[in-house]
N, C-alpha and C positions, 0 to 999 in steps of 0.2 A: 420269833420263837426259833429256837435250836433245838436241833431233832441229830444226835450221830447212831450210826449204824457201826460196829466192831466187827471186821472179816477177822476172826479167829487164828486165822493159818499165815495168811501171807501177805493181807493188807486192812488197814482200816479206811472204812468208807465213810464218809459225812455225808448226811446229806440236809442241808443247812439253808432251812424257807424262812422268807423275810418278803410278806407282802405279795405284791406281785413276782418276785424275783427268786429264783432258785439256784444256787452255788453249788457245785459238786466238786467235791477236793476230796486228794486221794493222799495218803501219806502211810510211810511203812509204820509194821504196827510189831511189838515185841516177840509175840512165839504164840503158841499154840493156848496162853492159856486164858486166853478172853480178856485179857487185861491191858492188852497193848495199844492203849487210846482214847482218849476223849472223854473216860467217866468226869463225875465230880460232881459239885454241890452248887446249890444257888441259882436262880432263874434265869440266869444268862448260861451258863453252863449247861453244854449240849448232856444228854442221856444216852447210853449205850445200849445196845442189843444185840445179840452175837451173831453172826451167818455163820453154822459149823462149815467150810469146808472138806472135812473129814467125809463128807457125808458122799462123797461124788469121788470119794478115792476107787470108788470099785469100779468105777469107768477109764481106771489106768492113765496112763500118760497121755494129757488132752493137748498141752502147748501146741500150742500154733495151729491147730486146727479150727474150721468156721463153720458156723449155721447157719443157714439162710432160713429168714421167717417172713411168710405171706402174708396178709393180714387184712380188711378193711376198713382198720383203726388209722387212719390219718390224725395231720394235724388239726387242732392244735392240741389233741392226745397224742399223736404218734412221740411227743420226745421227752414226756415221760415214763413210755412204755422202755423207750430208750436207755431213758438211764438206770430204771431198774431194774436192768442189766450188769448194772455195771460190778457191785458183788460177787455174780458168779464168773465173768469175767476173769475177773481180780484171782475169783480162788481157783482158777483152771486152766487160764491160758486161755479159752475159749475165744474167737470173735465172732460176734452175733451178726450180722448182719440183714437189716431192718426193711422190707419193702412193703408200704403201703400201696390203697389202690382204693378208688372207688368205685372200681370197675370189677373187685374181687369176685364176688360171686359169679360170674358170667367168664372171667377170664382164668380163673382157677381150673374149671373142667376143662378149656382149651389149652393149659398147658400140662392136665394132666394123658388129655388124649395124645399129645405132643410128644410124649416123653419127657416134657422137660418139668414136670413136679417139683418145688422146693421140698426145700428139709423138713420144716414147721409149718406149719396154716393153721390162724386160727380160726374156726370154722364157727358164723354164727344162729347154725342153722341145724340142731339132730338129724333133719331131715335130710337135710345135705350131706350129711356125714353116713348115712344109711345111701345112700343115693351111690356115693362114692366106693362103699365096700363092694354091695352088688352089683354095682353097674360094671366097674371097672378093676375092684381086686387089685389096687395101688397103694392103701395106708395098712399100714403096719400095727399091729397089736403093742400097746404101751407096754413100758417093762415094767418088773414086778416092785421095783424103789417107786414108780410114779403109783401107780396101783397100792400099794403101801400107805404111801400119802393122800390118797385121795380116801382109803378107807378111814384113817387116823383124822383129819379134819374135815369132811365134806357127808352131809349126810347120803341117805341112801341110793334117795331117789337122783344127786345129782351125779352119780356115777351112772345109774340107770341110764339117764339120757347119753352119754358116751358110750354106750354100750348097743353091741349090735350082734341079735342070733347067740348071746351066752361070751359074747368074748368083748373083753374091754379096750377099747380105743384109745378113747379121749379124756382127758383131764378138765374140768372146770377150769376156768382161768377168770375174768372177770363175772358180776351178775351185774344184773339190773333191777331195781322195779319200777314197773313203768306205770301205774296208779294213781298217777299226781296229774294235778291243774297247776299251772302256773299263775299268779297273780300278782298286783301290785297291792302291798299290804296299804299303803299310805293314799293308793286311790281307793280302796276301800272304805277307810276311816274316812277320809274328806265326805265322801258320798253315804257313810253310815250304811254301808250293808255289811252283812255278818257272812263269815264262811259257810256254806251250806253244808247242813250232817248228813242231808239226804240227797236220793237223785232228785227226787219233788221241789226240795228246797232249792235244786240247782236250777230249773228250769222255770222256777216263779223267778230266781232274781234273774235270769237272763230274760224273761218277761220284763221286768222293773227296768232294766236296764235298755231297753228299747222304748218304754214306755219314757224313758226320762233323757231319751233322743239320741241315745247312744248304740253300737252295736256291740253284743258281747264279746264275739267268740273268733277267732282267727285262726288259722291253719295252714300247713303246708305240706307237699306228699311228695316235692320235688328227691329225688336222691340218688341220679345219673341212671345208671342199670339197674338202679335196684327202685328208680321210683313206683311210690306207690305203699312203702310198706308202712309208713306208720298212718294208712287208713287199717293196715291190718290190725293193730295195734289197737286201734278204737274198737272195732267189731269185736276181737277176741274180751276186752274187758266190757263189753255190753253184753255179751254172749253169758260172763260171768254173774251178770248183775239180772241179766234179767230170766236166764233159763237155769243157771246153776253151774256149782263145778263137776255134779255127774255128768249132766248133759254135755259140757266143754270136753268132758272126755270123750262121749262117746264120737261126738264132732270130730274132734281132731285123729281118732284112730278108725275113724269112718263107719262106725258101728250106727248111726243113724249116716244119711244121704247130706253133702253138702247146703241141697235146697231145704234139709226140714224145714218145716213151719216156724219150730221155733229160733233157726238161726236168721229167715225170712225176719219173725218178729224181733230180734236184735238189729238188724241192719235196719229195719226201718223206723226202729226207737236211735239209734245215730242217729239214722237220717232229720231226724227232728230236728236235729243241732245243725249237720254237718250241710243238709239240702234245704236250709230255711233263709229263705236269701233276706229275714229281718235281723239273723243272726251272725253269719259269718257271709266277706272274709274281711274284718276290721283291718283298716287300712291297705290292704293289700288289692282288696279288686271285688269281683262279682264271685258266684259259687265255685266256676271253671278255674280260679286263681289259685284255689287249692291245689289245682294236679302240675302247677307251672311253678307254684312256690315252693324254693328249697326248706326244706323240712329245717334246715338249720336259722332261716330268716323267719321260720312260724310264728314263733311267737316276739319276734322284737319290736311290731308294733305298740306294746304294753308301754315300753318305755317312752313311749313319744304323745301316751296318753290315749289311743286312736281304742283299744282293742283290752279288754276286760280278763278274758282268759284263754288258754291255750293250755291244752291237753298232753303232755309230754313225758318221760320216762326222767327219771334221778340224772340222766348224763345227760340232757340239754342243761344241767345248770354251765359246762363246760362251752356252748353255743352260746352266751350272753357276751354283748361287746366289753371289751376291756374296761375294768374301771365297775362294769355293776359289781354294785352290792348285794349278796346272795343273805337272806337272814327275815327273821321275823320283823324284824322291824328296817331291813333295808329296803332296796329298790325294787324286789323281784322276792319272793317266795313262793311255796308252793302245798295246796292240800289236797290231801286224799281223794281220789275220786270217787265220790257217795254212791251208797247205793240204799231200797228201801227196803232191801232186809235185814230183818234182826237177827237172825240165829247165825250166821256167817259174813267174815269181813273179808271177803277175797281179795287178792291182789296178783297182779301178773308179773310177773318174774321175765329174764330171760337171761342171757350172758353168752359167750365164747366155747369153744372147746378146740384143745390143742392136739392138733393131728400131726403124725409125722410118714413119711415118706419113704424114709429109709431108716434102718437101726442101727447104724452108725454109734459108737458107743458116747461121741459129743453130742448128738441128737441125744440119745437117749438122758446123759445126764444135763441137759440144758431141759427136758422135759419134765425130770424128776423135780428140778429147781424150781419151775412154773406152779409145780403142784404143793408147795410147801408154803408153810404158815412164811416163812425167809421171805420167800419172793413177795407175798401177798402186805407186809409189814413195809416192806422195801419199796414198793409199788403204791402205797399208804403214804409215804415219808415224801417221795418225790411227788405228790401232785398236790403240791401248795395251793392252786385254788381249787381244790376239792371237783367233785361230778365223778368218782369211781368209787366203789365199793366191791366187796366180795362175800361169797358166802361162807367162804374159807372160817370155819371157827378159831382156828390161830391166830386171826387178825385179830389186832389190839384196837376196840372203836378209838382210843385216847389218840392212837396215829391217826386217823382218819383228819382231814382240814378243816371240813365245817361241822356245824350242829347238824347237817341238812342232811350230811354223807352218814353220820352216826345214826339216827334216826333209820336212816333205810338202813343201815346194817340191824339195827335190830329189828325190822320188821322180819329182813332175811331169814335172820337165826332166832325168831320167835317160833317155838316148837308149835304153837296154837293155830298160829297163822293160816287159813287157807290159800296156799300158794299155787299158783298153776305155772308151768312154763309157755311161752309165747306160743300159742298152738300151730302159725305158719312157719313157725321152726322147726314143729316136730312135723309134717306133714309131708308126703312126698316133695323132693323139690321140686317138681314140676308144676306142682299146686302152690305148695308154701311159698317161694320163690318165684313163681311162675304168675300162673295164673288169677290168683288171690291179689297179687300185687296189681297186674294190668288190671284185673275185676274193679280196684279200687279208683281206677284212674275213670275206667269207662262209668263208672256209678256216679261219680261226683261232678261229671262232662254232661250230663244226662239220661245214658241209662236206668232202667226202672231195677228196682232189688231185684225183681222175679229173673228178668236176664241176664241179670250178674250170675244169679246163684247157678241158675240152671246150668252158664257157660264152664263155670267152676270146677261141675259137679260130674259133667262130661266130659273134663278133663283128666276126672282121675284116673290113675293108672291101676 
């Protein structure tokens, strides 16, 4: 498939996915009037979409000036984030310049206490981004082209989250849902078991599936400085499934006590899964293998046959070795994760947010860029095998790579949807980031819930 992108002003971009392989070719393109490149007919024949450059003329003469962007998007994301860059590049002079980190959250306060702040961060935590204004009075208030854009494509509440004390921050930039089980559709069929609708239905076939000599369930929490968070990630959609999403609020904005009873009864309905040593941790080891295994190898035991299912967000399908097949009928898919209520279907959400440092006017229009349907179309185009989506409603699902990506785009921007955002992201950092995280490691090590919560809950600021 051929996919072109049309820079309007001053260059045409392709961006041109075949397979495994992604080509990026740049060629000059006629003038200002959209037309200078790559249209045409027939299904070999790439499609055009225009990036206005116009739009970034009121940040004046950018040539040759650079941005530097923080991030904890590595590879093998980091070089698509890359090249869908390349557009506003093209139409400004601009150079991006790109630094990942898996160390982001922990070393981002240390270079901001430092002085030495980049330009862009993107930050994947609200709480972190509240953490940041008050603690330290370093990020800068988005300008009003990004604020623009974000009112024009993004609903309401995901500006809320960028937003801190009445004044606007941060722009959305990628989302996430993290709501899914990973499975092997074709071990399922061999063995005749069905998807489960329910949480009930999940936990008889994880019954069945011990019963018939096998272990279900595998996981991993490993994630450098940051390990431990996708046990947060289980807790917040059990939190959902089993107390609600009024309660998840009041949870997360501290209006009930981190130990209630009822986040006590979430953690220990996990537990059922996550501390059942009949259950997990399929090919990987004992229960303790959890807090040692990198979150990114969680679930590869499936392909080797060892391990049933693994509990993951829309961007692990991007953690699968080369060569899987991501699909309903491929090697690896992915469903819903049940719950046994009827009246709502929750789902937990989470994503990015792009902060800046200084307002530099290439900052600022490299900011405006992130917040537009452009960049999100462009950031579409370039991730041939699919694992990214956005809530951006300017995104066209048709760019999106798999059925897998389109799917969670429309859960996204299904107005019905009960959606929450990742609640250890809106949390203080020192909870959300902090101590929720170690909580998770110490929990799954041995620790009992009641110590977890308590340590948590003592934490708060």
């Amino acid at each position: 498939m051929t996919r072109t992108m049309t820079v309007t002003k001053r260059r045409t971009y392709a961006a041109i996915a075949g397979g495994a392989a992604l080509a990026l070719t740049l060629a000059a393109c006629g003038g200002d009037d959209g037309e200078g490149g790559g249209g045409g007919g027939g299904d070999d024949e790439p499609t055009a979409s225009s990036i206005d450059c116009e739009a970034y003329d009121e940040f004046g003469d950018l040539e040759g000036t650079t941005v530097n962007v923080y991030t904890s998007i590595v590879e093998p994301e980091q070089q698509t984030q890359e090249d869908s860059y390349d557009p506003f590049e093209e139409c400004t002079g601009v150079e991006v310049k790109y630094e990942g980190s898996r160390e982001f959250e922990a070393q981002l306060l240390v270079r901001i206490q430092a002085g030495n702040a980049p330009d862009i961060a993107y930050l994947p935590q609200p709480g972190l981004l509240r953490t940041i204004v008050e603690d330290f009075d370093a990020i800068v208030p988005a300008p009003d082209a990004t604020a623009a854009n974000v009112d024009e494509y993004f609903s309401e509440s995901w500006k809320d989250y960028g937003t801190v004390d009445g004044t606007f921050y941060a722009a959305p930039l990628g989302s996430n849902v993290k709501s899914y089980v990973w499975y092997s559709p074709s071990m399922f069929a061999d063995a005749g078991y069905e998807v489960p609708q329910t949480w009930d239905e999940m936990i008889d076939l994880s019954d069945q599936i011990v019963a018939d000599g096998q272990m279900p369930w595998c996981a991993g929490f490993g994630s450098g400085d940051a390990t431990g968070w996708p046990g947060t990630d289980w807790i917040e959609d059990v939190v959902l499934r089993t107390a609600g999403p009024e309660v998840y609020d009041q949870w997360y904005t501290h209006e009930i006590p981190f130990n209630d009873p009822q986040i006590v009864e979430a953690f220990d309905t996990a537990g059922e899964i996550l501390k059942n040593d009949e259950y997990v941790n399929a090919g990987l080891g004992g229960i303790d293998s959890i807090a040692t295994t990198e979150w990114t190898a969680g679930g590869v035991p499936i392909l080797a046959g060892q391990c049933w299912m693994h509990r993951a967000a829309n961007f692990y399908q991007t953690q699968w070795p080369e060569g899987t097949e991501v699909g309903e009928d491929g090697d690896v898919f992915a469903f819903y994760l049940p719950t046994n209520q009827t009246d709502v279907r929750p789902v937990l959400g989470g994503g990015e947010f792009v902060g800046a440092f200084n307002d530099r006017p290439e900052v600022q229009a490299f900011q405006t860029y992130l917040s537009s349907a452009d960049w999100a179309n462009a950031k579409a185009l370039t991730t041939p095998m699919g694992g990214w989506v956005s809530a951006n409603n300017g995104l066209d699902p048709e760019n999106l790579a798999t059925t897998f990506d389109q799917l969670s785009a429309e859960i996204l921007a299904d107005p019905d949807a009960v959606i929450r955002f990742d609640a250890s992201d809106l949390m203080p950092g020192e909870v959300g980031a902090g101590t929720f995280w170690t909580g998770m490691v110490d929990w799954v090590t041995g620790s009992s819930t009641q110590e977890v919560v308590d340590r948590i809950e003592a934490s708060w600021p």
